[in-house]
PDBQT receptor file of N, H, CA, C and O in Angstrom, charges set to zero:
ATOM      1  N   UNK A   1       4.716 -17.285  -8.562  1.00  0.00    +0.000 N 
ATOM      2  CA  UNK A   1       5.708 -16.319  -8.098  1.00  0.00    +0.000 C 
ATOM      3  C   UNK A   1       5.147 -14.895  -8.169  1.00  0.00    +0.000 C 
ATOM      4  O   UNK A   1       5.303 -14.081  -7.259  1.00  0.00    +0.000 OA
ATOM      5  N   UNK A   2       4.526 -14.659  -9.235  1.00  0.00    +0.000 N 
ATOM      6  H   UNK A   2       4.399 -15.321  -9.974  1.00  0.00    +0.000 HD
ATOM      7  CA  UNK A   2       4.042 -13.225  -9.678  1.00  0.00    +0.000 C 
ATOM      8  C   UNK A   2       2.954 -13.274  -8.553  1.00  0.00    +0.000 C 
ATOM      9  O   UNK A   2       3.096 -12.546  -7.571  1.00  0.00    +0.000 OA
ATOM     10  N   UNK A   3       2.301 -13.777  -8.618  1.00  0.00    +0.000 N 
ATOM     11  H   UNK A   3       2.186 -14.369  -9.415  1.00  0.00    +0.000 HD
ATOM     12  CA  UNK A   3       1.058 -13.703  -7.395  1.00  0.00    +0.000 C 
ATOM     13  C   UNK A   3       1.170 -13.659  -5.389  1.00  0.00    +0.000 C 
ATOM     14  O   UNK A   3       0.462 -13.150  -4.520  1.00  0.00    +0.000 OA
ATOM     15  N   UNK A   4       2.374 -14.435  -5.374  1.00  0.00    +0.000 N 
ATOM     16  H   UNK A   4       2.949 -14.848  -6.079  1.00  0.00    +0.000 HD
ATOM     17  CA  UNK A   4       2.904 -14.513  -4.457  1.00  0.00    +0.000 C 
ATOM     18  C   UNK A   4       3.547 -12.466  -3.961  1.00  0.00    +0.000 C 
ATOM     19  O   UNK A   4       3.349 -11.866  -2.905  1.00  0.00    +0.000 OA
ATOM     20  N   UNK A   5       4.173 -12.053  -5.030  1.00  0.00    +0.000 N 
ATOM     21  H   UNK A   5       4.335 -12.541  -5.888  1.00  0.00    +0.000 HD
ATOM     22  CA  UNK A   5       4.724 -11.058  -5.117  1.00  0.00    +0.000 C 
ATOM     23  C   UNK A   5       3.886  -9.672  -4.796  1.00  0.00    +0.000 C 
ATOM     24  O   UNK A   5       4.184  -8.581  -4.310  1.00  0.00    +0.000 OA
ATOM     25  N   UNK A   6       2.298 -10.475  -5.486  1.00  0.00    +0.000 N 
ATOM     26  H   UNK A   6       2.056 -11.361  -5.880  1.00  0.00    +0.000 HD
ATOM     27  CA  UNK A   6       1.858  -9.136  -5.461  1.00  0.00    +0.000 C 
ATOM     28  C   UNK A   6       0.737  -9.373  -4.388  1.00  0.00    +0.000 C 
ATOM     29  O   UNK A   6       0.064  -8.368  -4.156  1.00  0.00    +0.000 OA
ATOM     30  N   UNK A   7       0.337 -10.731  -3.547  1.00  0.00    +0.000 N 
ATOM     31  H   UNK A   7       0.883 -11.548  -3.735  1.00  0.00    +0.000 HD
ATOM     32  CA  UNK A   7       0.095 -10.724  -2.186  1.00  0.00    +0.000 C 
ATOM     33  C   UNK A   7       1.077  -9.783  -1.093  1.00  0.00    +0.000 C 
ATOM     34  O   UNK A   7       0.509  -8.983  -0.349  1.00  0.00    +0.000 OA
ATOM     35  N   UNK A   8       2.414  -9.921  -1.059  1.00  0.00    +0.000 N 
ATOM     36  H   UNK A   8       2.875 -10.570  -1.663  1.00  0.00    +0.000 HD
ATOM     37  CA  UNK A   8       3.177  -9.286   0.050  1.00  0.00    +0.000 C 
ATOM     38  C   UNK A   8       3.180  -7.960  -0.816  1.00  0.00    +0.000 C 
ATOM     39  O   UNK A   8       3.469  -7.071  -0.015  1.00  0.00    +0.000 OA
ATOM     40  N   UNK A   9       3.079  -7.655  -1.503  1.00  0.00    +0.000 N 
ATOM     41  H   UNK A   9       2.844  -8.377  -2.153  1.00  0.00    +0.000 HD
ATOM     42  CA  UNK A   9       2.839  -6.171  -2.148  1.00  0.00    +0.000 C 
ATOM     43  C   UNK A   9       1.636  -5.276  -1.722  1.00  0.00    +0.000 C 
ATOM     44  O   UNK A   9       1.659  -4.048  -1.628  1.00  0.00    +0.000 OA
ATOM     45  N   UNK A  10       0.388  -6.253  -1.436  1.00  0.00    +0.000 N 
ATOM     46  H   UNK A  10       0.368  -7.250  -1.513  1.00  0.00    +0.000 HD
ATOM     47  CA  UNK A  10      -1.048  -5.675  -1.057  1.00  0.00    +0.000 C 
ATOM     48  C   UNK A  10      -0.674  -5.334   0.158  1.00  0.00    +0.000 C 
ATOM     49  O   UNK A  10      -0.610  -4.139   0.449  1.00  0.00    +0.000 OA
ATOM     50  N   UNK A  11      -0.283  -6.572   1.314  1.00  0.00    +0.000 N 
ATOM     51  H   UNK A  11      -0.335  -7.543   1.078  1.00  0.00    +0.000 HD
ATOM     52  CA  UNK A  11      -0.029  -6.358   2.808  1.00  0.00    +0.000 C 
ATOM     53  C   UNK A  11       0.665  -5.335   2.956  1.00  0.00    +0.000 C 
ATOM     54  O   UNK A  11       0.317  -4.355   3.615  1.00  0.00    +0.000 OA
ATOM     55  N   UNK A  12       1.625  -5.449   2.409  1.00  0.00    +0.000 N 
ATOM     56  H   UNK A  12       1.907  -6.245   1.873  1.00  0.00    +0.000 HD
ATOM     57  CA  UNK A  12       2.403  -3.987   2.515  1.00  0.00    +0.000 C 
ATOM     58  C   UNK A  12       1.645  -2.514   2.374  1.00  0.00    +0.000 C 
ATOM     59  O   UNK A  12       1.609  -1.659   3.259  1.00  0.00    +0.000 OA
ATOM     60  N   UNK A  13       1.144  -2.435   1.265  1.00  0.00    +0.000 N 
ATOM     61  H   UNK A  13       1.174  -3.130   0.546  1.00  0.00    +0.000 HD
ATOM     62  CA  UNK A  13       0.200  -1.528   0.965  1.00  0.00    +0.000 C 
ATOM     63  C   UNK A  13      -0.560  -1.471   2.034  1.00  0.00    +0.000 C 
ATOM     64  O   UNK A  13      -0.396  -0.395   2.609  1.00  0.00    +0.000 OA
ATOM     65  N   UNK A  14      -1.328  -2.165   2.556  1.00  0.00    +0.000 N 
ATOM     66  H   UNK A  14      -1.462  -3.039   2.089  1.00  0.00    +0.000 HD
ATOM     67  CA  UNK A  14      -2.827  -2.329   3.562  1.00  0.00    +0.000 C 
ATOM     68  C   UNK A  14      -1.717  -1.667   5.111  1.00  0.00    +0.000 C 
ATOM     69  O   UNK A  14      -2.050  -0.715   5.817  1.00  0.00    +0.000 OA
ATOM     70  N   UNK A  15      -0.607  -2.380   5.262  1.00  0.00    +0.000 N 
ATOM     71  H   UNK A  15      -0.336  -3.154   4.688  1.00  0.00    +0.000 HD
ATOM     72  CA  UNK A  15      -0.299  -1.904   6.486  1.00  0.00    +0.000 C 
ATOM     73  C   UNK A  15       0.318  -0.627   6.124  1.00  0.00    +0.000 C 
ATOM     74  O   UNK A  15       0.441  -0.035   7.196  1.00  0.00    +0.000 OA
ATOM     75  N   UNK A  16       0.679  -0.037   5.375  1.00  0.00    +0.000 N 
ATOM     76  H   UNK A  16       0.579  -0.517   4.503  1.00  0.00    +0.000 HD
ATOM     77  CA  UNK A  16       1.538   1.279   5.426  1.00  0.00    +0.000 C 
ATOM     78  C   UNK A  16      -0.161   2.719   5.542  1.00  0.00    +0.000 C 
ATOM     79  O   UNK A  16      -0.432   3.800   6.066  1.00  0.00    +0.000 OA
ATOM     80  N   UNK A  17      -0.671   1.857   4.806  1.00  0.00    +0.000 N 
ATOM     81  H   UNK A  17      -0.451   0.980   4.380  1.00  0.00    +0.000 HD
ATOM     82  CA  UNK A  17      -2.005   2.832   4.512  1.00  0.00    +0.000 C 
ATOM     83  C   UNK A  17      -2.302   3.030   5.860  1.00  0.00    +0.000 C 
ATOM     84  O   UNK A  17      -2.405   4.148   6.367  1.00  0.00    +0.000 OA
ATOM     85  N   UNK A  18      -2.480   1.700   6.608  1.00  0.00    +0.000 N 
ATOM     86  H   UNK A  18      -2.396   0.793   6.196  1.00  0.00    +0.000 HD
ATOM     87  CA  UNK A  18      -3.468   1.719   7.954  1.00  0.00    +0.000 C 
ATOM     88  C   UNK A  18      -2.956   2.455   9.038  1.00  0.00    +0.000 C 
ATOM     89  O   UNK A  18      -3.694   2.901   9.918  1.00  0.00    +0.000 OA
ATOM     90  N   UNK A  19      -1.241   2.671   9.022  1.00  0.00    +0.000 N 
ATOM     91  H   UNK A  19      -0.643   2.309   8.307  1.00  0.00    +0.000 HD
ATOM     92  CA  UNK A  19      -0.418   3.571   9.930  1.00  0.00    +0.000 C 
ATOM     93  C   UNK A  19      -0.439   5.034   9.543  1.00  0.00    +0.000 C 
ATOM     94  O   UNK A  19      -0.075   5.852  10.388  1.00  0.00    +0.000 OA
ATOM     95  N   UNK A  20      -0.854   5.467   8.268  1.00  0.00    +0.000 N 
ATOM     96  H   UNK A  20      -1.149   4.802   7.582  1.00  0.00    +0.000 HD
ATOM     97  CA  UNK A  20      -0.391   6.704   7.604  1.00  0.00    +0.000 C 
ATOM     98  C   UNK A  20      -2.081   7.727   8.214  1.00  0.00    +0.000 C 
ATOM     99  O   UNK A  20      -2.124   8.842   8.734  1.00  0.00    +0.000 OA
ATOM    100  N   UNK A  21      -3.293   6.736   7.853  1.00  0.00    +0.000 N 
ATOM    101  H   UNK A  21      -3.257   5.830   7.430  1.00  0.00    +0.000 HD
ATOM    102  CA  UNK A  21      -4.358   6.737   8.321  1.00  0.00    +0.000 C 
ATOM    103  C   UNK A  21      -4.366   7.050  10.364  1.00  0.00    +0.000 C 
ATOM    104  O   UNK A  21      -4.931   7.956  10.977  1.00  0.00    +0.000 OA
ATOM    105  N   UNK A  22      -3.499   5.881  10.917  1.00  0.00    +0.000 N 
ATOM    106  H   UNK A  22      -3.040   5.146  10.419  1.00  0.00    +0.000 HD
ATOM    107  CA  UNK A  22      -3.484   6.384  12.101  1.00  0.00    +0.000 C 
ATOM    108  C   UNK A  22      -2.929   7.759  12.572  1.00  0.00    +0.000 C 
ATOM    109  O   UNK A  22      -3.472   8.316  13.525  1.00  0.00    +0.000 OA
ATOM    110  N   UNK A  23      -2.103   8.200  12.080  1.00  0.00    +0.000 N 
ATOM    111  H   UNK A  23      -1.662   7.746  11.306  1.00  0.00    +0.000 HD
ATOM    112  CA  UNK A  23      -1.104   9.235  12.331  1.00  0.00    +0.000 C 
ATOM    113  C   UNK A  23      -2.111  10.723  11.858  1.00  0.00    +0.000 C 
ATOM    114  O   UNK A  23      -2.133  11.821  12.414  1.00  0.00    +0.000 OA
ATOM    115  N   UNK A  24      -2.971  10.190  10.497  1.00  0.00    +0.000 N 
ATOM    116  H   UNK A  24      -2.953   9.298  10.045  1.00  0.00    +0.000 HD
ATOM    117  CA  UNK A  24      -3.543  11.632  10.555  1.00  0.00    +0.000 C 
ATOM    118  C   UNK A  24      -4.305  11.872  11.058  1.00  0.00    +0.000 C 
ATOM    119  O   UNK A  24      -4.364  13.099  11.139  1.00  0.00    +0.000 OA
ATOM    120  N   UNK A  25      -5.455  11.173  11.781  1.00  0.00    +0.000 N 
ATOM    121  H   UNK A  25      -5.407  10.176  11.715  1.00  0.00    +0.000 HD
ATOM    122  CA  UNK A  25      -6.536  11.052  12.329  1.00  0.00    +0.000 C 
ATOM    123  C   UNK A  25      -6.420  11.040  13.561  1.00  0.00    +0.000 C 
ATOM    124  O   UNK A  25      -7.454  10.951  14.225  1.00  0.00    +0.000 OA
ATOM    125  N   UNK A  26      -4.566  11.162  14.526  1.00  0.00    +0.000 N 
ATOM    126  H   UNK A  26      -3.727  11.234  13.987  1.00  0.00    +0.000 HD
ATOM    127  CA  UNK A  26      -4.848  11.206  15.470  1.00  0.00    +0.000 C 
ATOM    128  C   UNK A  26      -5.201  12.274  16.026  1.00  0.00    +0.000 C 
ATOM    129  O   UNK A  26      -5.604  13.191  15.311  1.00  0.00    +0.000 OA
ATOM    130  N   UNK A  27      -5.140  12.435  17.479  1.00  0.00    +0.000 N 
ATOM    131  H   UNK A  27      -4.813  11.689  18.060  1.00  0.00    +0.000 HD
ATOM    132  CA  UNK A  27      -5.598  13.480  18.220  1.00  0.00    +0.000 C 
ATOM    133  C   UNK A  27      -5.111  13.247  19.639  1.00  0.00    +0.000 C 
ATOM    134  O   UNK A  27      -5.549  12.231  20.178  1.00  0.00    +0.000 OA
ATOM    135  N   UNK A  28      -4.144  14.135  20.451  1.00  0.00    +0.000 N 
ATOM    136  H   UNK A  28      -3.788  14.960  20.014  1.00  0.00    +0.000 HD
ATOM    137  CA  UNK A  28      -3.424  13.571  21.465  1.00  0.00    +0.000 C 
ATOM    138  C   UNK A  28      -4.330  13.710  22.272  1.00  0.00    +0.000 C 
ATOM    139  O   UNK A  28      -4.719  12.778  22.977  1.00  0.00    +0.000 OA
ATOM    140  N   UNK A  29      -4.968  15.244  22.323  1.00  0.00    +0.000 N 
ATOM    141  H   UNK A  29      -4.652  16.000  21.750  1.00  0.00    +0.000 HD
ATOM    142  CA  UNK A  29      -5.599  15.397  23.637  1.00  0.00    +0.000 C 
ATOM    143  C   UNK A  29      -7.375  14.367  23.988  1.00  0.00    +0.000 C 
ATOM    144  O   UNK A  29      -8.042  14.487  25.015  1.00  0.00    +0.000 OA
ATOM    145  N   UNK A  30      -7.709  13.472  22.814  1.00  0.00    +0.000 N 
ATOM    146  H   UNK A  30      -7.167  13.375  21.979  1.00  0.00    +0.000 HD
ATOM    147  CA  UNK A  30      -8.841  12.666  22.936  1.00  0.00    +0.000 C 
ATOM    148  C   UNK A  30      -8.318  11.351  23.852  1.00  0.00    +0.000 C 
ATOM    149  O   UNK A  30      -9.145  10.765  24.550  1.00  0.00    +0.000 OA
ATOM    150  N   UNK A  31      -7.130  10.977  23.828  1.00  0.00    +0.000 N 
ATOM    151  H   UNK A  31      -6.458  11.453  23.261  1.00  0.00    +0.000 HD
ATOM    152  CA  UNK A  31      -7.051   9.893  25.075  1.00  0.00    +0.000 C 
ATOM    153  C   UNK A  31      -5.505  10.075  25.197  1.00  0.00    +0.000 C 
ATOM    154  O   UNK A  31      -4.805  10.704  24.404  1.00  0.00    +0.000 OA
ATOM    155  N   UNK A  32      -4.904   9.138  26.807  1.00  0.00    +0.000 N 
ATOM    156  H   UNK A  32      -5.473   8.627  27.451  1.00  0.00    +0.000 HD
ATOM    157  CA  UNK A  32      -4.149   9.607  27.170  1.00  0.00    +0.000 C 
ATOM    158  C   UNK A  32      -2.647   8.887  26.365  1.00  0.00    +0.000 C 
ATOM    159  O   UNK A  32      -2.898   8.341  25.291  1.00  0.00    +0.000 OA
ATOM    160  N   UNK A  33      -1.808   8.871  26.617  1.00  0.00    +0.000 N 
ATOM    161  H   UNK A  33      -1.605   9.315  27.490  1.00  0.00    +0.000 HD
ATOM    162  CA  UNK A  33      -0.800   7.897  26.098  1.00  0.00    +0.000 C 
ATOM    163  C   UNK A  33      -0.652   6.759  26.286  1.00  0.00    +0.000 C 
ATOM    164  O   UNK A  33      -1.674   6.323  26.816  1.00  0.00    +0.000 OA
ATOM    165  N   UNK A  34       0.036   6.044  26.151  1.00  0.00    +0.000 N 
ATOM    166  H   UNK A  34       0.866   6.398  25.720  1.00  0.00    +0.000 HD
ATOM    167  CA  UNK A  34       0.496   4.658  26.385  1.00  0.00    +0.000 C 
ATOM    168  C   UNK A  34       1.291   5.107  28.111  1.00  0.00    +0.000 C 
ATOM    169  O   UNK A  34       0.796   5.054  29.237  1.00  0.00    +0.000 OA
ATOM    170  N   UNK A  35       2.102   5.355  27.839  1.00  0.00    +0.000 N 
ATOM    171  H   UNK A  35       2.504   5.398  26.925  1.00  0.00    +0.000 HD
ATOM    172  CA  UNK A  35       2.558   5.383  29.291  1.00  0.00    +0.000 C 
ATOM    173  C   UNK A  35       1.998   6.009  30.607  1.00  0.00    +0.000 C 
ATOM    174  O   UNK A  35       2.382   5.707  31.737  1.00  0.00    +0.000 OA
ATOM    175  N   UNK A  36       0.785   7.158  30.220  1.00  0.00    +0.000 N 
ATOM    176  H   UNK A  36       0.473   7.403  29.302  1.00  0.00    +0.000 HD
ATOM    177  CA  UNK A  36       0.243   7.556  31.239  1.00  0.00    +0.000 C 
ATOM    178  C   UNK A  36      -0.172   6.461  31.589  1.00  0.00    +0.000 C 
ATOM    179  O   UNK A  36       0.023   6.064  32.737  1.00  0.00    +0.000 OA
ATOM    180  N   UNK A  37      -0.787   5.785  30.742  1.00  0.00    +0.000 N 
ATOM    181  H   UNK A  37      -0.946   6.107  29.809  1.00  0.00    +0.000 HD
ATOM    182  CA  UNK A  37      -2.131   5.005  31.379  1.00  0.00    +0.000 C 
ATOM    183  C   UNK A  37      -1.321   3.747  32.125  1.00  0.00    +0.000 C 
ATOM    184  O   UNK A  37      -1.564   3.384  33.276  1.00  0.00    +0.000 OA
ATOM    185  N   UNK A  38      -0.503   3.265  31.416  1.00  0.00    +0.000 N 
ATOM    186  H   UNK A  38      -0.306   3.561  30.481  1.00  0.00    +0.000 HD
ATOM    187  CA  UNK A  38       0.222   1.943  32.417  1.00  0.00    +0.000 C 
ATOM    188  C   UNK A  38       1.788   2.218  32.645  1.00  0.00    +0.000 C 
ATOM    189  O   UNK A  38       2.585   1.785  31.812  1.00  0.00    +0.000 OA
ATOM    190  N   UNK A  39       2.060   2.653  33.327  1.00  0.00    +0.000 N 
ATOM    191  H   UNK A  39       1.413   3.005  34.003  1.00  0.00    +0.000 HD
ATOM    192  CA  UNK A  39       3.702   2.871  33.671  1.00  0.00    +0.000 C 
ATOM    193  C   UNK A  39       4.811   1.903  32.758  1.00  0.00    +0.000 C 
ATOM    194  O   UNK A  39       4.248   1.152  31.961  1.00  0.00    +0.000 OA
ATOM    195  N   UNK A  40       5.665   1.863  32.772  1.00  0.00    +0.000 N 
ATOM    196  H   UNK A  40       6.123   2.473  33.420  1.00  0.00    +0.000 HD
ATOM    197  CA  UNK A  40       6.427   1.086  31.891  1.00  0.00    +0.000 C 
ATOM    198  C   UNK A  40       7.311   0.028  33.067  1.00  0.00    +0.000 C 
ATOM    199  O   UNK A  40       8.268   0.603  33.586  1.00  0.00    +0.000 OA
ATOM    200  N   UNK A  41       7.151  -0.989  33.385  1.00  0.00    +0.000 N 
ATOM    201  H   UNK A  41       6.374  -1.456  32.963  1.00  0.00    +0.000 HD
ATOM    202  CA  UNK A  41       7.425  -1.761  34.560  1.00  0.00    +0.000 C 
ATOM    203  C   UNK A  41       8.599  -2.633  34.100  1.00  0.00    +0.000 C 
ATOM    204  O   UNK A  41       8.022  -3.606  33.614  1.00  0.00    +0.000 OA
ATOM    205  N   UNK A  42       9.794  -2.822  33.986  1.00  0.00    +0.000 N 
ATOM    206  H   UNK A  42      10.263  -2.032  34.380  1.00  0.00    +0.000 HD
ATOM    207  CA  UNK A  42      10.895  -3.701  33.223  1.00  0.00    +0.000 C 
ATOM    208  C   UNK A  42      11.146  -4.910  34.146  1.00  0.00    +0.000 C 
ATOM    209  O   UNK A  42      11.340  -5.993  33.594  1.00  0.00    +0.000 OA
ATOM    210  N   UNK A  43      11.168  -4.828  35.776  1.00  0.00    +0.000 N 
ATOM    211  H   UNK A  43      11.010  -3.948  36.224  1.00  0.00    +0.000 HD
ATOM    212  CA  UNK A  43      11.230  -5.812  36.777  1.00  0.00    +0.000 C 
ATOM    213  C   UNK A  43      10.124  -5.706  37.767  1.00  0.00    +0.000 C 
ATOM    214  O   UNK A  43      10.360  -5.420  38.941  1.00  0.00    +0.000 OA
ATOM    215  N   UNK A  44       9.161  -5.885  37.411  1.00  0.00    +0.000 N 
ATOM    216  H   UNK A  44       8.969  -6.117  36.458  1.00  0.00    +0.000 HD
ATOM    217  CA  UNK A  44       8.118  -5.985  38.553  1.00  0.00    +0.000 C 
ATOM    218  C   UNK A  44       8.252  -6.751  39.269  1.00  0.00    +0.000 C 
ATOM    219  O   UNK A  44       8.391  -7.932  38.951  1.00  0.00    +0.000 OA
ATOM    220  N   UNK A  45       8.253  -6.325  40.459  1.00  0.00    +0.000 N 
ATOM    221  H   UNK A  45       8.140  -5.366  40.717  1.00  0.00    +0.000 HD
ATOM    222  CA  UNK A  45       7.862  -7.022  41.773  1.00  0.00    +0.000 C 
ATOM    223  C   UNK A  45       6.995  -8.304  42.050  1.00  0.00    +0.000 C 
ATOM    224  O   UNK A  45       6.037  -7.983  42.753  1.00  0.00    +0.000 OA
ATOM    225  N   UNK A  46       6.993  -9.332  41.816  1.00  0.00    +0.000 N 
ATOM    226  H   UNK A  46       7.771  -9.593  41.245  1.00  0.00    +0.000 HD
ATOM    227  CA  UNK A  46       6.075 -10.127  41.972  1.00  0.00    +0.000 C 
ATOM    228  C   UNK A  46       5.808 -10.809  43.291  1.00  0.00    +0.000 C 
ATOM    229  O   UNK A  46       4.800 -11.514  43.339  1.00  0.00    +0.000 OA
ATOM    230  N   UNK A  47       6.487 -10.714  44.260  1.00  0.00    +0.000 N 
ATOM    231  H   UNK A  47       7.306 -10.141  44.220  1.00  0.00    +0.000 HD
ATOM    232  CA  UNK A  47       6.374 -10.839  45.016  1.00  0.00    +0.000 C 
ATOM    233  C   UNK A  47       7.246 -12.421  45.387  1.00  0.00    +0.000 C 
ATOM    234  O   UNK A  47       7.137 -12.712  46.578  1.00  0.00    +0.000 OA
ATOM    235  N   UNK A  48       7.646 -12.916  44.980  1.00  0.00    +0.000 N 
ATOM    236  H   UNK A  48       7.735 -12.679  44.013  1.00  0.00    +0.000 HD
ATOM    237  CA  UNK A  48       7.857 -14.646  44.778  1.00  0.00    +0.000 C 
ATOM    238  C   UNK A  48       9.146 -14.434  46.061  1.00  0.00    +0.000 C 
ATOM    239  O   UNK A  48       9.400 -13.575  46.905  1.00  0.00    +0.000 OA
ATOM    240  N   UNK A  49       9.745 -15.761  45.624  1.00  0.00    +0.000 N 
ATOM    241  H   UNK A  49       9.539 -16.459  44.938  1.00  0.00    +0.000 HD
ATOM    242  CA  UNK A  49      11.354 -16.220  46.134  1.00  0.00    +0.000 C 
ATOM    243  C   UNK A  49      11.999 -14.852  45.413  1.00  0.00    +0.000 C 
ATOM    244  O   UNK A  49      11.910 -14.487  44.241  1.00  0.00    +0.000 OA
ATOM    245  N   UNK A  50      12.658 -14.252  46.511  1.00  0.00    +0.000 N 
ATOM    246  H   UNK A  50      12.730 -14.548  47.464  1.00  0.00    +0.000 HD
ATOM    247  CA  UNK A  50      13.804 -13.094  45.548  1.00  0.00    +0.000 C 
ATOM    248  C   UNK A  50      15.073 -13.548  45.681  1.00  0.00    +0.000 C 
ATOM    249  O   UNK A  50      15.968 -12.703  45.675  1.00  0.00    +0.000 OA
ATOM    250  N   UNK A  51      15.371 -14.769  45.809  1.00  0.00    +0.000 N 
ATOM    251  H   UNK A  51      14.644 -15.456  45.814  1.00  0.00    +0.000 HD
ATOM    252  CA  UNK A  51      16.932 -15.499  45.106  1.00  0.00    +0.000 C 
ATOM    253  C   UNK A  51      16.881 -15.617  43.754  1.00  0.00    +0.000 C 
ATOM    254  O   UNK A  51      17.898 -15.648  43.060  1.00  0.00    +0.000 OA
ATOM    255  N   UNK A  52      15.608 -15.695  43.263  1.00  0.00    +0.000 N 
ATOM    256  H   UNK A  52      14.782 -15.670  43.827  1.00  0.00    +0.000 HD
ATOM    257  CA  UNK A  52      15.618 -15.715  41.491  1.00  0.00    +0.000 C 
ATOM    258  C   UNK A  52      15.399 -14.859  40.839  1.00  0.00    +0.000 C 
ATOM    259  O   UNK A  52      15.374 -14.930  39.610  1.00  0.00    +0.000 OA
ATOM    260  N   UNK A  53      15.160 -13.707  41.593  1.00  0.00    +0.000 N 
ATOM    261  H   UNK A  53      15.181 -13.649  42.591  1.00  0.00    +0.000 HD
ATOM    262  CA  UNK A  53      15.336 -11.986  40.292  1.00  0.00    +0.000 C 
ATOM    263  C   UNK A  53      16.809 -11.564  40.579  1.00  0.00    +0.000 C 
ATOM    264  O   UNK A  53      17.714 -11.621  41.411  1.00  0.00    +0.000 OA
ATOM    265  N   UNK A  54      16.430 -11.068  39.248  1.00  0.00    +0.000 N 
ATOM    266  H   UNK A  54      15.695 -11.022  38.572  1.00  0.00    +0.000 HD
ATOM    267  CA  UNK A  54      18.235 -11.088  38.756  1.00  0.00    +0.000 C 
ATOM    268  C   UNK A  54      18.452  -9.510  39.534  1.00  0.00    +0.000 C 
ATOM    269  O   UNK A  54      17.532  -8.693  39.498  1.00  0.00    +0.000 OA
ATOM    270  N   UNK A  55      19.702  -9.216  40.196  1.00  0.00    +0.000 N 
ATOM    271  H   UNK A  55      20.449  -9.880  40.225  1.00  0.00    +0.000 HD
ATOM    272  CA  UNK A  55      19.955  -8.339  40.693  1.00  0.00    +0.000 C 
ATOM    273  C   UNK A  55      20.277  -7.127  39.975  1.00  0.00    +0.000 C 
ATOM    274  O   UNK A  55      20.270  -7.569  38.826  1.00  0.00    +0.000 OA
ATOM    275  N   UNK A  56      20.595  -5.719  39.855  1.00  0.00    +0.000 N 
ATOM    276  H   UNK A  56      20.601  -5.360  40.788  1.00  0.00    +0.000 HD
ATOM    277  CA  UNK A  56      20.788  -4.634  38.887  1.00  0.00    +0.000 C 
ATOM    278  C   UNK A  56      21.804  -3.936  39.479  1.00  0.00    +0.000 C 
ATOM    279  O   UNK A  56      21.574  -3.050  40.301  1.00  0.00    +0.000 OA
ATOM    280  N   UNK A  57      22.762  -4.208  39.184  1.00  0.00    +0.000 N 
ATOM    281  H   UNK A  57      22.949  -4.928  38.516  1.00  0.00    +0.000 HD
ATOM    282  CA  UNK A  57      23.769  -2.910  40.270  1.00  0.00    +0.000 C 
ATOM    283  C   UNK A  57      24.272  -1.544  39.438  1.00  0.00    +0.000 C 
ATOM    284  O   UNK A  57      24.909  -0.666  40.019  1.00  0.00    +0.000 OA
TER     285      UNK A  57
């Protein structure tokens, strides 16, 4: 139990470190965003049968 406890205790540790690490080290203007680079697409077009995409009114 104790060991178990202090496995999800490390992960925790390792991931909070590894985000706190990302955040200071970033730098906006060295690459672009997430959304510049790929648009955010929720119903893409696929081209198929369009009786089976769901309509949006």
């Amino acid at each position: 139990m104790k060991r178990t406890f202090l496995l999800i205790a490390l992960l925790v540790s390792v991931m909070l470190g590894s985000f706190i690490w990302f955040v200071a080290t970033w730098d906006p203007s060295e690459r672009p965003t997430i959304s510049e680079r790929s648009p955010l697409l929720l119903f893409p077009n696929t081209g198929g049968d369009h009786d089976n995409q769901r309509q949006i009114a």
